[in-house]
C-alpha positions as CSV (number, residue, x, y, z in Angstrom):
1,X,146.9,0.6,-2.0
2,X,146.4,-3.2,-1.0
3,X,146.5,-6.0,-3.6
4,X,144.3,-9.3,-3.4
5,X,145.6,-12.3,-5.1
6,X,144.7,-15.9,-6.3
7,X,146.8,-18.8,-5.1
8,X,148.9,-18.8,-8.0
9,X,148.9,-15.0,-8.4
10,X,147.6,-15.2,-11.5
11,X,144.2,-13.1,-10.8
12,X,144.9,-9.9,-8.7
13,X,142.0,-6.9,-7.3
14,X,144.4,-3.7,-6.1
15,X,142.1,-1.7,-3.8
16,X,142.4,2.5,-3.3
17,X,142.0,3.2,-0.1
18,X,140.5,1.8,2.9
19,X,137.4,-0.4,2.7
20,X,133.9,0.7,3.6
21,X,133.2,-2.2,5.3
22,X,135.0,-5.8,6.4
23,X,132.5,-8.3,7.4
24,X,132.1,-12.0,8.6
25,X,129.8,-14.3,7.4
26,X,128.7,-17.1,9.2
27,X,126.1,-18.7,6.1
28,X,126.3,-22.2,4.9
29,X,126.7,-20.3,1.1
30,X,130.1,-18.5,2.7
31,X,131.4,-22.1,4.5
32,X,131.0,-24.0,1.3
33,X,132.5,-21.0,-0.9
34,X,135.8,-20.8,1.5
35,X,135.8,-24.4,2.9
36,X,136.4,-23.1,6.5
37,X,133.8,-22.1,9.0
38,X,132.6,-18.1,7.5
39,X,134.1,-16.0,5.1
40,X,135.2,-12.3,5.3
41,X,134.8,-10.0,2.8
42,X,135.9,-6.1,2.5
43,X,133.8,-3.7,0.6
44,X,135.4,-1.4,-1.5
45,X,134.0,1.1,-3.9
46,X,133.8,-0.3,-7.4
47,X,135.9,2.6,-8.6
48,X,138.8,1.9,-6.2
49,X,139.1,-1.8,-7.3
50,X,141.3,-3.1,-10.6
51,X,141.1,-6.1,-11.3
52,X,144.2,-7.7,-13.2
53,X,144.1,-11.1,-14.7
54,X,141.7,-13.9,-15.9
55,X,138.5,-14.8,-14.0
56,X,135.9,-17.7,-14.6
57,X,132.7,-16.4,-12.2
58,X,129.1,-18.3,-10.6
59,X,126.3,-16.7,-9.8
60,X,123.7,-17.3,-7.2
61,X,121.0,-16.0,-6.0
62,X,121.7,-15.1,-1.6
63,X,119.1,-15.6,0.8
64,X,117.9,-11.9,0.7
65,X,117.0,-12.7,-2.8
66,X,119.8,-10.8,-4.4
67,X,122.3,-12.4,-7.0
68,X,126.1,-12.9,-6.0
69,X,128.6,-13.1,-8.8
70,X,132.0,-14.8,-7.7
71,X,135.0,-14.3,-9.8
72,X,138.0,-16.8,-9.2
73,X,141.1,-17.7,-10.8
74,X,140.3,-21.0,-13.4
75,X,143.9,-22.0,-12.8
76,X,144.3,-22.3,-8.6
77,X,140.5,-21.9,-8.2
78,X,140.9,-19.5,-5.4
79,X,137.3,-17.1,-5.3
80,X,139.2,-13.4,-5.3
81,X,136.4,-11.1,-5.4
82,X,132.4,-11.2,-6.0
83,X,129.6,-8.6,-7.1
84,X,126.7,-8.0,-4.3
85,X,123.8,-7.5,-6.5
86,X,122.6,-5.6,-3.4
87,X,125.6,-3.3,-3.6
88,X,125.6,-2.4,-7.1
89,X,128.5,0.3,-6.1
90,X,130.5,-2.1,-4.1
91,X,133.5,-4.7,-4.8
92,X,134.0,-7.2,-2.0
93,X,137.0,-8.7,-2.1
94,X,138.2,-11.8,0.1
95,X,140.0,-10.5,3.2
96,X,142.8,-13.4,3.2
97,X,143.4,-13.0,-0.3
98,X,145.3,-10.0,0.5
99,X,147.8,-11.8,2.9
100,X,148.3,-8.9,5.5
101,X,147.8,-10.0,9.2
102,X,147.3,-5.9,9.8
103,X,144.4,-6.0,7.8
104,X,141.0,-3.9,9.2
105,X,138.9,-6.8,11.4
106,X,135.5,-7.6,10.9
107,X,133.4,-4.8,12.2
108,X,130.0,-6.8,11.0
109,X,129.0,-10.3,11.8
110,X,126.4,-11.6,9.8
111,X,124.6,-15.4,10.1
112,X,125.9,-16.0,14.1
113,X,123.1,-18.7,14.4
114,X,125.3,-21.0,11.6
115,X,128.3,-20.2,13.9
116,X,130.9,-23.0,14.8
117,X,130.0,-23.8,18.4
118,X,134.2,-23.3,18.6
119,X,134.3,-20.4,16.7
120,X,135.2,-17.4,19.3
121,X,133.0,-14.6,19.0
């Protein structure tokens, strides 16, 4: 069990088991979302996520089409989890929202062309 938490640990996703995925994005959508250069995300089956606390979400559409919804905490603002349209069966939840420095790396690497020239690979 792993637990993802807001900023002010008010909103909280505990995950069962290991993810199916963890991957980087490199997209101008993931930059703007996290403030930093990518995001990471780590898939999870929908039935191995509860989600504890209160969420405000946004929605928008991703450049394969697909709508995105983000749920995040209205009181710190930091985005927990989102729904992949594309992945009806899949959570993703934000990788540094869990806090653990052990946690699986990226094994995908989406958008490399919008890449930080700095960024190592």
């Amino acid at each position: 069990m792993r637990t993802a938490s807001c900023a002010c640990g008010q909103l909280k996703a505990t995950c069962d088991g290991e993810p199916q995925l963890v991957a980087q994005c490199h997209c101008l959508d993931c930059q703007r979302r996290t403030g930093s250069n990518y995001g990471i995300a780590a898939f999870f089956p929908r039935e191995a996520v509860k989600v504890e606390g209160d969420a405000k979400t946004f929605r928008r559409s991703s450049h394969s089409g697909h709508a995105v919804t983000f749920h995040f905490c209205p009181a710190c603002g930091s985005s927990v989890f989102w729904e992949p349209e594309r992945k009806p069966d899949a959570i993703a939840v934000a990788v540094g929202c869990f806090g653990d420095p052990d946690f699986p790396a990226p094994a995908r690497v989406a958008w490399e062309e919008r890449r930080h020239g700095w960024v190592a690979g």
